[in-house]
C-alpha positions as CSV (number, residue, x, y, z in Angstrom):
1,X,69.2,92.7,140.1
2,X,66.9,90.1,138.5
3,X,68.4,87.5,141.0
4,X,67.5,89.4,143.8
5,X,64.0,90.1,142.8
6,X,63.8,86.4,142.1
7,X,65.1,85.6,145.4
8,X,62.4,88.0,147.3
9,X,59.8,86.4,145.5
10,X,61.2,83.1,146.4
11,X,60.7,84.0,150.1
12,X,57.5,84.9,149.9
13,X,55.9,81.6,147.8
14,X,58.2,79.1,149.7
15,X,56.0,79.3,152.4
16,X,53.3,77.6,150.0
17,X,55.2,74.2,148.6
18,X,52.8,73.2,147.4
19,X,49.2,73.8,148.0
20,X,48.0,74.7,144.3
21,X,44.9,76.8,144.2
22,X,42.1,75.5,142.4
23,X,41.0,77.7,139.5
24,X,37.9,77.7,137.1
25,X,38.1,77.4,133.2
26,X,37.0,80.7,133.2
27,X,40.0,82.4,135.3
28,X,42.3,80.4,133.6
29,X,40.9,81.2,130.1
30,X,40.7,85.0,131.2
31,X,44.3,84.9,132.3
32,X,45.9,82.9,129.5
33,X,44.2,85.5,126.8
34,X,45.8,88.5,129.0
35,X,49.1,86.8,128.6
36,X,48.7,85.7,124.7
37,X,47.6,89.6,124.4
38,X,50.3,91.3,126.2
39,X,53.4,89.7,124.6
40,X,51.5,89.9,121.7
41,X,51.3,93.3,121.6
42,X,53.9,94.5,123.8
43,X,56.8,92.4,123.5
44,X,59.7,94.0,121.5
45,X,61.3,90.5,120.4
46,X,58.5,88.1,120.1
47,X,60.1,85.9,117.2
48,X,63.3,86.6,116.8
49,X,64.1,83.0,117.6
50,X,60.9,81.7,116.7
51,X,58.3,81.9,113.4
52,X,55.1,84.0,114.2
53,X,53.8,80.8,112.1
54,X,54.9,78.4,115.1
55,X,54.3,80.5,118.0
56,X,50.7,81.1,117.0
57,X,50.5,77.1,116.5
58,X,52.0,77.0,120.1
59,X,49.3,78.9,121.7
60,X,46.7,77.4,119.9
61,X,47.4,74.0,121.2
62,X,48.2,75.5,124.7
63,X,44.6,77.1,124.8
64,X,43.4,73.8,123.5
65,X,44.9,71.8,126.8
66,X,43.8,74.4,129.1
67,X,40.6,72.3,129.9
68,X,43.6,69.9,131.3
69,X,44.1,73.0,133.3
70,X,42.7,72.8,137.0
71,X,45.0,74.7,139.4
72,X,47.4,78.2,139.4
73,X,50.6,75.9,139.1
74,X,49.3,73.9,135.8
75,X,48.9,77.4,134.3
76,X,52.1,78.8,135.6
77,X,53.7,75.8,133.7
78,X,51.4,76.0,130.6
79,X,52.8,80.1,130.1
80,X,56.5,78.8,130.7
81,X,56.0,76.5,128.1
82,X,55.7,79.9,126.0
83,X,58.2,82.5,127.7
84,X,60.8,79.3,127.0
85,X,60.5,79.5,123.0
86,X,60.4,83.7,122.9
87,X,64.0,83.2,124.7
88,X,63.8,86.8,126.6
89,X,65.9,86.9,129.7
90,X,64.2,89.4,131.0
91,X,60.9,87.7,130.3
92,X,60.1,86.4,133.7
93,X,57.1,84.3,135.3
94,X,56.7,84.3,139.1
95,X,54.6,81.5,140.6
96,X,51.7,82.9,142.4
97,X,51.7,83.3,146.2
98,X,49.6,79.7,147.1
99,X,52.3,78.2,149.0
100,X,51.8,77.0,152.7
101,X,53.4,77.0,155.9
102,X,55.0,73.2,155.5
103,X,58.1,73.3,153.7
104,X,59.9,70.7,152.0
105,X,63.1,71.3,150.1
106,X,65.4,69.5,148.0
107,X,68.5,69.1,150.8
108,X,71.6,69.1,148.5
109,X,73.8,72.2,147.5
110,X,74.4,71.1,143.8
111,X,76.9,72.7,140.7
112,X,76.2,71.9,137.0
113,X,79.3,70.4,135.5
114,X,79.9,69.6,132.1
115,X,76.0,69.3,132.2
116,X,75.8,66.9,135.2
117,X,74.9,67.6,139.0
118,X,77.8,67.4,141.5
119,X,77.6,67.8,145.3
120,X,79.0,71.4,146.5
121,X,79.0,70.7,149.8
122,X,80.4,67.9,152.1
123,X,76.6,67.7,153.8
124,X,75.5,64.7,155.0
125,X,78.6,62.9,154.5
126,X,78.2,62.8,150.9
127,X,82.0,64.3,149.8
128,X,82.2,67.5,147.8
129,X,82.3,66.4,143.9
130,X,79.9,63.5,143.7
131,X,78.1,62.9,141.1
132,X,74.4,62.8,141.4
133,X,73.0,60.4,139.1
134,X,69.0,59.5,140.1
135,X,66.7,61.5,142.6
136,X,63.7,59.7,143.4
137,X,64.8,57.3,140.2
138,X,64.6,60.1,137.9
139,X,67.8,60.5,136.1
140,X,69.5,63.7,136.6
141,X,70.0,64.8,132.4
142,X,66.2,64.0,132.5
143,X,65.8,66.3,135.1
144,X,67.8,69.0,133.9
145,X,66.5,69.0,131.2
146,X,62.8,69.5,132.5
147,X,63.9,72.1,134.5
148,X,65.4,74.5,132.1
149,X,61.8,75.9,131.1
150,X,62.3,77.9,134.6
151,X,65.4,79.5,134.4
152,X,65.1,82.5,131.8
153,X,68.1,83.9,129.6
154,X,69.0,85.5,126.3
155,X,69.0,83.3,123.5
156,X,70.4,79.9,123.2
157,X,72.3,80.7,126.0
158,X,72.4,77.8,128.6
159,X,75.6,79.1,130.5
160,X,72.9,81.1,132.4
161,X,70.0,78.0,132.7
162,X,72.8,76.1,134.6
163,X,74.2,78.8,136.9
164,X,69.9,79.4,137.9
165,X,69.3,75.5,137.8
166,X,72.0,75.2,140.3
167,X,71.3,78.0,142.9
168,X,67.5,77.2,142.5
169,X,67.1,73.5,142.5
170,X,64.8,72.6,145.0
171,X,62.4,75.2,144.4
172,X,62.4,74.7,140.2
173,X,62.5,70.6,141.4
174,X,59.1,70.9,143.5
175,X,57.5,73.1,140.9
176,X,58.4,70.7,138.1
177,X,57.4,67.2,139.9
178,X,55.4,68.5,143.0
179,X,56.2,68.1,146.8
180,X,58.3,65.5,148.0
181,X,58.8,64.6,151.7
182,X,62.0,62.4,151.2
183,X,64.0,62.2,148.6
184,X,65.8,58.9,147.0
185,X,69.2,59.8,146.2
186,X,72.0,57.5,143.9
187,X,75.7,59.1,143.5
188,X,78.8,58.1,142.4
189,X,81.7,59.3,145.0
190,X,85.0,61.2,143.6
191,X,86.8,58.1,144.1
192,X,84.3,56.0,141.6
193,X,82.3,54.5,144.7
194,X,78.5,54.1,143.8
195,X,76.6,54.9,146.8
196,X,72.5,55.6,147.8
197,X,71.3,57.7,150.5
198,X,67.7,58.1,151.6
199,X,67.2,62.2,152.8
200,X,64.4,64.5,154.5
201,X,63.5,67.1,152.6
202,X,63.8,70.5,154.3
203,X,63.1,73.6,155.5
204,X,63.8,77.0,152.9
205,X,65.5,78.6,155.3
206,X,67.7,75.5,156.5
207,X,69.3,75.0,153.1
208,X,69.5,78.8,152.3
209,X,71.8,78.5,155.3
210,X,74.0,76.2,153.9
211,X,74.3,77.6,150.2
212,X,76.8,80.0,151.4
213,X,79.0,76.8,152.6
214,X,79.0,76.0,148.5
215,X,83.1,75.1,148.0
216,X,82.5,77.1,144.6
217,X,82.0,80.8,146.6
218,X,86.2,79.9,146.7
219,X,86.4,81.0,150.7
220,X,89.2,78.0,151.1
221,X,91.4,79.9,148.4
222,X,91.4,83.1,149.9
223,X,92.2,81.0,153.1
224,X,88.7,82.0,154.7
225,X,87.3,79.6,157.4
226,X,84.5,81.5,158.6
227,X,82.4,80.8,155.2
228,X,79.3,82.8,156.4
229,X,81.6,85.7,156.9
230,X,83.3,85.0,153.6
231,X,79.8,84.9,151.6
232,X,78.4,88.5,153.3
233,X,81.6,89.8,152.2
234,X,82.3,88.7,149.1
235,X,79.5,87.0,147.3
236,X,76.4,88.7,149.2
237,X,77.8,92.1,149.5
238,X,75.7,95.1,146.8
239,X,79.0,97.7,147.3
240,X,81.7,97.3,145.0
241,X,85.2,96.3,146.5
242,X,88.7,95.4,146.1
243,X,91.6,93.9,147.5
244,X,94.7,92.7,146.6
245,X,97.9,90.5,145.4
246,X,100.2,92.8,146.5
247,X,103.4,90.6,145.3
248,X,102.0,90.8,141.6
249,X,101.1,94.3,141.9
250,X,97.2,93.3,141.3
251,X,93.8,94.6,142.7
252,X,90.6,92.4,142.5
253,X,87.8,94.7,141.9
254,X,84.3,92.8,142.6
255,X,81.0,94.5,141.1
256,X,78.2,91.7,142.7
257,X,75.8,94.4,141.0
258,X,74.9,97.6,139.0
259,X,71.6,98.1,141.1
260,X,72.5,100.7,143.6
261,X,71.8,104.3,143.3
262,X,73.8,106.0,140.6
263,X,75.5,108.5,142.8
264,X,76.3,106.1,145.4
265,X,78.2,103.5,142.7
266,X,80.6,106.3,141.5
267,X,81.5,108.1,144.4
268,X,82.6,104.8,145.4
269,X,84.3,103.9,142.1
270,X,85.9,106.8,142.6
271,X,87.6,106.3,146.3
272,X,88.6,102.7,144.5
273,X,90.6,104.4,141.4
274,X,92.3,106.8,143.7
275,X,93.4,103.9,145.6
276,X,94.7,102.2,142.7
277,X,96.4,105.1,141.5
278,X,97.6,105.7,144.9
279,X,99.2,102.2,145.2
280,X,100.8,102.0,141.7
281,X,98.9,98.9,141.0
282,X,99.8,97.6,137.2
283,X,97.0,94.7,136.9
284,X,93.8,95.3,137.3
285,X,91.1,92.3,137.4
286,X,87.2,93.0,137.5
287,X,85.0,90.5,139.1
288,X,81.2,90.7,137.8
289,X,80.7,86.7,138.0
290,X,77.8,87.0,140.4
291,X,76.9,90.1,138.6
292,X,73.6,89.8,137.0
293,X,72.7,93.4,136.4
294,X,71.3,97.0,137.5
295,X,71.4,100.0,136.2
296,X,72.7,100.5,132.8
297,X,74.8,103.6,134.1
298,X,76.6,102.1,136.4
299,X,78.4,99.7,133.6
300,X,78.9,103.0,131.8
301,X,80.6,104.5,134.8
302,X,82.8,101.5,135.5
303,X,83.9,100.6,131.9
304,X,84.6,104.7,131.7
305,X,86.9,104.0,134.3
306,X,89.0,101.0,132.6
307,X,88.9,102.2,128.5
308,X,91.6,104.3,126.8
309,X,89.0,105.3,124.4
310,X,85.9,106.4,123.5
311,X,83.1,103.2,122.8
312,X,79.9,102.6,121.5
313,X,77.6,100.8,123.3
314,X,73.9,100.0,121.2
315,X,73.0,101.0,117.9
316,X,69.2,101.0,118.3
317,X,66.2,100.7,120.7
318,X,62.8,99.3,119.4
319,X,59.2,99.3,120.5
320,X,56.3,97.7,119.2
321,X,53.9,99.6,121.5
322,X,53.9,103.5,122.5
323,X,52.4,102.4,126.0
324,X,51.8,99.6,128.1
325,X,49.5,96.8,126.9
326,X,46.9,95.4,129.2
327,X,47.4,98.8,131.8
328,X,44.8,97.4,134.2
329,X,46.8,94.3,135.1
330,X,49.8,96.4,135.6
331,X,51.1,96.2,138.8
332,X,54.1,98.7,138.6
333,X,56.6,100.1,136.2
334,X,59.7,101.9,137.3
335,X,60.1,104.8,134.5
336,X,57.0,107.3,133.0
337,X,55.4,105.7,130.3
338,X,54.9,109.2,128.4
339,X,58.7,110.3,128.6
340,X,60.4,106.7,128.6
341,X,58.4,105.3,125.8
342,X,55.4,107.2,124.1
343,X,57.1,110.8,123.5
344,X,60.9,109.1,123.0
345,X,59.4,106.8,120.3
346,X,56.7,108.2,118.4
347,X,58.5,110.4,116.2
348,X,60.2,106.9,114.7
349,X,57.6,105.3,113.2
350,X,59.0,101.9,111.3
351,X,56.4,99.9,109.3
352,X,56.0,97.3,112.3
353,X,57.0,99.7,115.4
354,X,59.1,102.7,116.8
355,X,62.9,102.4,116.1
356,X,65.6,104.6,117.5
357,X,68.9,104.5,115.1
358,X,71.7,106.0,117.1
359,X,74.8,107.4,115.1
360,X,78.4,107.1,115.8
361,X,78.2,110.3,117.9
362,X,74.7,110.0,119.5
363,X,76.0,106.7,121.0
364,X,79.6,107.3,122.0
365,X,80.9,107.3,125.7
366,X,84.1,108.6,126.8
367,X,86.9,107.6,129.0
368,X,87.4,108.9,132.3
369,X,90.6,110.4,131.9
370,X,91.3,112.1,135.9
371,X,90.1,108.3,136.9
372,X,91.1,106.2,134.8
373,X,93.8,102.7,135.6
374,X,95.9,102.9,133.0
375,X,97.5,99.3,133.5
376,X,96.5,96.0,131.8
377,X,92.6,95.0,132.8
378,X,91.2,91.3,132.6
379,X,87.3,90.9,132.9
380,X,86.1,88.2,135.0
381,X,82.4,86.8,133.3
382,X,79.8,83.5,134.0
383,X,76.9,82.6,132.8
384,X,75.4,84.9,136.3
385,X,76.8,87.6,134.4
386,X,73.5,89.1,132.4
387,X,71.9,92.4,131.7
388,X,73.5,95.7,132.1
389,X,76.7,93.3,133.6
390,X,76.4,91.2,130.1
391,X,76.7,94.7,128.7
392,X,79.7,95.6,130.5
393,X,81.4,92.3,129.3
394,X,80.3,93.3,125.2
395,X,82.5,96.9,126.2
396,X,85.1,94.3,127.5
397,X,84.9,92.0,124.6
398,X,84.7,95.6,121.9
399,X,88.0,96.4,123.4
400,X,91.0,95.2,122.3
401,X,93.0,96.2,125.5
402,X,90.7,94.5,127.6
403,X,91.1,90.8,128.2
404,X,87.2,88.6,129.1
405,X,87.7,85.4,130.8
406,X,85.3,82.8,132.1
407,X,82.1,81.4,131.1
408,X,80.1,82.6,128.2
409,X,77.3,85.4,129.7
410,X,73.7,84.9,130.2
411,X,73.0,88.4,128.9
412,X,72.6,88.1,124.9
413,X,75.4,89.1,122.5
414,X,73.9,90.8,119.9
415,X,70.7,92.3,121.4
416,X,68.9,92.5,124.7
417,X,65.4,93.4,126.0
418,X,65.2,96.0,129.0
419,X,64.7,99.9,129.3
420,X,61.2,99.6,130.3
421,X,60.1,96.7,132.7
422,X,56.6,96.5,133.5
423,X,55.0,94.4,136.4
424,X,52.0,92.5,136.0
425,X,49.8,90.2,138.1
426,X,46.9,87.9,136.8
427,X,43.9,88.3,138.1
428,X,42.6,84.6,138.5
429,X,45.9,82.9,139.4
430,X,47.9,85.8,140.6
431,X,50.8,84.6,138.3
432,X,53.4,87.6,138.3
433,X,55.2,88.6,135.1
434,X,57.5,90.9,134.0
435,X,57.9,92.4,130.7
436,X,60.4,94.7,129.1
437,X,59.5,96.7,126.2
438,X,62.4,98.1,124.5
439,X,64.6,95.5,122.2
440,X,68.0,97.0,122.3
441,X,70.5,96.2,119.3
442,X,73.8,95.9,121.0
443,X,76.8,97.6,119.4
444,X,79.3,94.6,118.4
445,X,82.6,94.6,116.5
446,X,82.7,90.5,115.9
447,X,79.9,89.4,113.4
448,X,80.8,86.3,113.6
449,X,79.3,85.2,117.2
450,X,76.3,83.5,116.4
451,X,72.8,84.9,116.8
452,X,71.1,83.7,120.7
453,X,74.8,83.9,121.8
454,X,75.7,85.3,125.2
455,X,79.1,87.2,124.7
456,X,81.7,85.0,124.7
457,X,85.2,85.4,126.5
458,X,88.3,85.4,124.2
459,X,89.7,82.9,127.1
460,X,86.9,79.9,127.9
461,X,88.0,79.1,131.1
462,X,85.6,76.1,133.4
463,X,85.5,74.7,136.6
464,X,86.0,71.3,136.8
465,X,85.1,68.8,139.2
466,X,88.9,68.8,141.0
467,X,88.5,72.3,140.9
468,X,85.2,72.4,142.7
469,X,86.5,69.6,145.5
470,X,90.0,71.2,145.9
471,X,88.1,74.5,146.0
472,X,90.5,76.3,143.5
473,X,89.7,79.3,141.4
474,X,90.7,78.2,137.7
475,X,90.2,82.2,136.5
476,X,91.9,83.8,139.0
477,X,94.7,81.3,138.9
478,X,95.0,81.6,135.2
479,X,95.8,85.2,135.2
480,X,97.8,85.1,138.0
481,X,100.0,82.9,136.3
482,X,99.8,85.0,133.4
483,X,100.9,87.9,134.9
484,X,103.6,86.0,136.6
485,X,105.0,84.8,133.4
């Protein structure tokens, strides 16, 4: 869900890389304070991975270099600076809407590897699995590195700064260094070969295009050629689906997201289960890799469909405001303020909030027993996998029937922020940021993960760079030959 919002906004500001608007000390001082104020007084989580000691040292010497400050970008960069030390993955900055109708975009289709940048592609002769080492003689670990600031996430979590790095490149690139109309480009071939290629930048929409060619969307391993076919119906597609290994007696079930209409989800989780049942399928493997949220329901629905028993899902919401901070510069907010957060909190007063405490039985779920596949189930996670889809994974990892495999989520293990996102837009730069304010404690059975942790799998499975050029699936493979003995 948060991808997809990202993704829209995208659209709209590519159009602008990069004519920065020009600002006055005033606008930016006016919208800076608005900022400082609202997650000062809204945010559920504001130093939970850093001091209030050290974050109020960090503003101060951001509102110090403000006079540094000239255009909408600078400032856009300056609040990152911030949202990157609170560690809140659904903390999200939006660059404002400058951008013009020239467009120039970093060409390659890129995967993060073992931290380093690998072609994904075969595009302009450069084959699928080289290493990029330099662009524009900057050296790609620097670069990285600078770019992480962009990509939010839960935590220390980097599982999910990677997967948004990758999929986002050109447009976190061009923020980060400014427009560039060619690109210098050294690489090391699969084969060892040290090679240099000069590139055009391009259009948005021309490398959008090729994305869904990316060798690691698998289409070659489920013997797709038609790869534009393959992505609509696999990696694009909002509707959950299956299909099947029929000689193992296995359904894939891929959830891309919980963010359709309630209703709609389980009537067709339903027409899937019957199915199942129907077919006497024994394995059952679900597929929320490209899954990076939703509706919170909808990950109740599914997982009711998978358990044998009941499960417990959070153990306590917080709030440190009864309503929304800043109200003027709210641009939206999807729930009632006075039922979803002032009358649901303010009979818990806490010394510094609101706090709900939910009991065994306030908080259990049960099974769907008419539904239910009552066969062995292996969860399918990556660091995509975030928000209500990292909460499905926790049920996954809380349940001892149920086995998680893949990357380490981008949603945080032990607690999350959500419940209540609020829109806002700045009124000098027109910087657009979103804001949950409910911290939820998650509902965990292994103390031992480490706090910022995304949830891990109990199998840590990677791609690696053969993988990615012979265009194998290492998950899927593994459990197929697990099931096959």
């Amino acid at each position: 869900m948060l991808r997809t919002l990202f993704i829209i906004l995208c659209w709209i500001n590519i159009h602008t890389l990069f004519a920065q608007k020009p600002i006055d000390s005033l606008g930016i001082k006016k919208d800076f304070k608005i900022f400082e104020n609202i997650l000062k007084n809204g945010h559920p989580s504001l130093y939970e991975y850093i001091n209030q000691d050290s974050l109020d040292y960090l503003f101060k010497t951001k509102k110090e270099s403000l006079s540094n400050v000239s255009t909408d970008i600078d400032l856009y960069k300056k609040m990152l600076d911030i949202t990157d030390k609170v560690k809140d993955g659904h903390l999200l900055l939006f660059a404002p809407n400058t951008i013009k109708s020239e467009q120039y975009y970093f060409p390659l289709i890129l995967k993060i590897i073992d931290t380093e940048l690998y072609t994904d592609t075969d595009d302009f002769d450069i084959p699928i699995g080289s290493k990029i080492n330099s662009i524009n003689k900057k050296k790609t670990s620097k670069i990285i590195e600078s770019l992480k600031k962009y990509a939010a996430t839960d935590g220390y979590n980097l599982t999910r700064k990677y997967r948004d790095i990758e999929l986002k490149f050109g447009l976190f690139y061009a923020y980060e260094y400014g427009i560039a109309k060619r690109f210098s480009i050294q690489y090391t071939e699969p084969d060892g070969t040290e090679k240099s290629i000069d590139l055009d930048a391009e259009s948005f929409v021309k490398v959008k295009l090729r994305n869904v060619k990316r060798n690691s969307y698998f289409a070659s391993y489920h013997n797709q050629t038609n790869r534009f076919d393959f992505f609509d119906k696999h990696i694009n597609t909002k509707d959950p689906f299956v299909y099947y290994k029929e000689e193992l007696s296995t359904a894939i079930l891929v959830v891309n997201t919980f963010g359709i209409d309630v209703r709609v989800f389980k009537s067709n989780l339903v027409k899937i289960f019957k199915e199942l049942k129907a077919k006497k399928i024994k394995h059952l493997i679900v597929d929320i890799r490209n899954n990076d949220g939703g509706f919170r329901p909808n990950a109740v629905h599914l997982f009711s469909f998978v358990t044998k028993r009941p499960f417990k899902q959070m153990v306590s919401e917080y709030v440190i405001s009864l309503s929304v901070q800043e109200k003027e510069y709210a641009t939206r907010t999807f729930l009632n303020e006075k039922d979803f957060l002032t009358d649901r909190f303010k009979n818990h007063p806490v010394y510094d909030g609101w706090k709900l405490t939910f009991d065994d039985l306030e908080s259990i779920m049960v099974p769907d027993h008419y539904n239910r596949f009552k066969g062995k189930v292996y969860v399918l996670t990556s660091g995509t996998t975030f928000s209500a889809a990292s909460t499905f994974a926790l049920n996954a990892k809380n349940d001892n029937d149920i086995t998680l495999i893949g990357e380490e989520t981008g949603g945080g293990y032990h607690l999350l922020n959500g419940q209540f996102p609020v829109y806002y837009e700045f009124p000098n730069s027109k910087i657009i940021m979103v804001m949950s304010m409910v911290k939820v404690q998650n509902y965990v059975k292994d103390k031992t993960v480490p706090i910022g942790s995304g949830v891990p799998p109990d199998k840590y499975i990677d791609l690696s760079v053969q993988q990615l050029i012979d265009g194998k699936d290492p998950l899927l493979d593994y459990i197929f030959r697990l099931i096959k003995g």
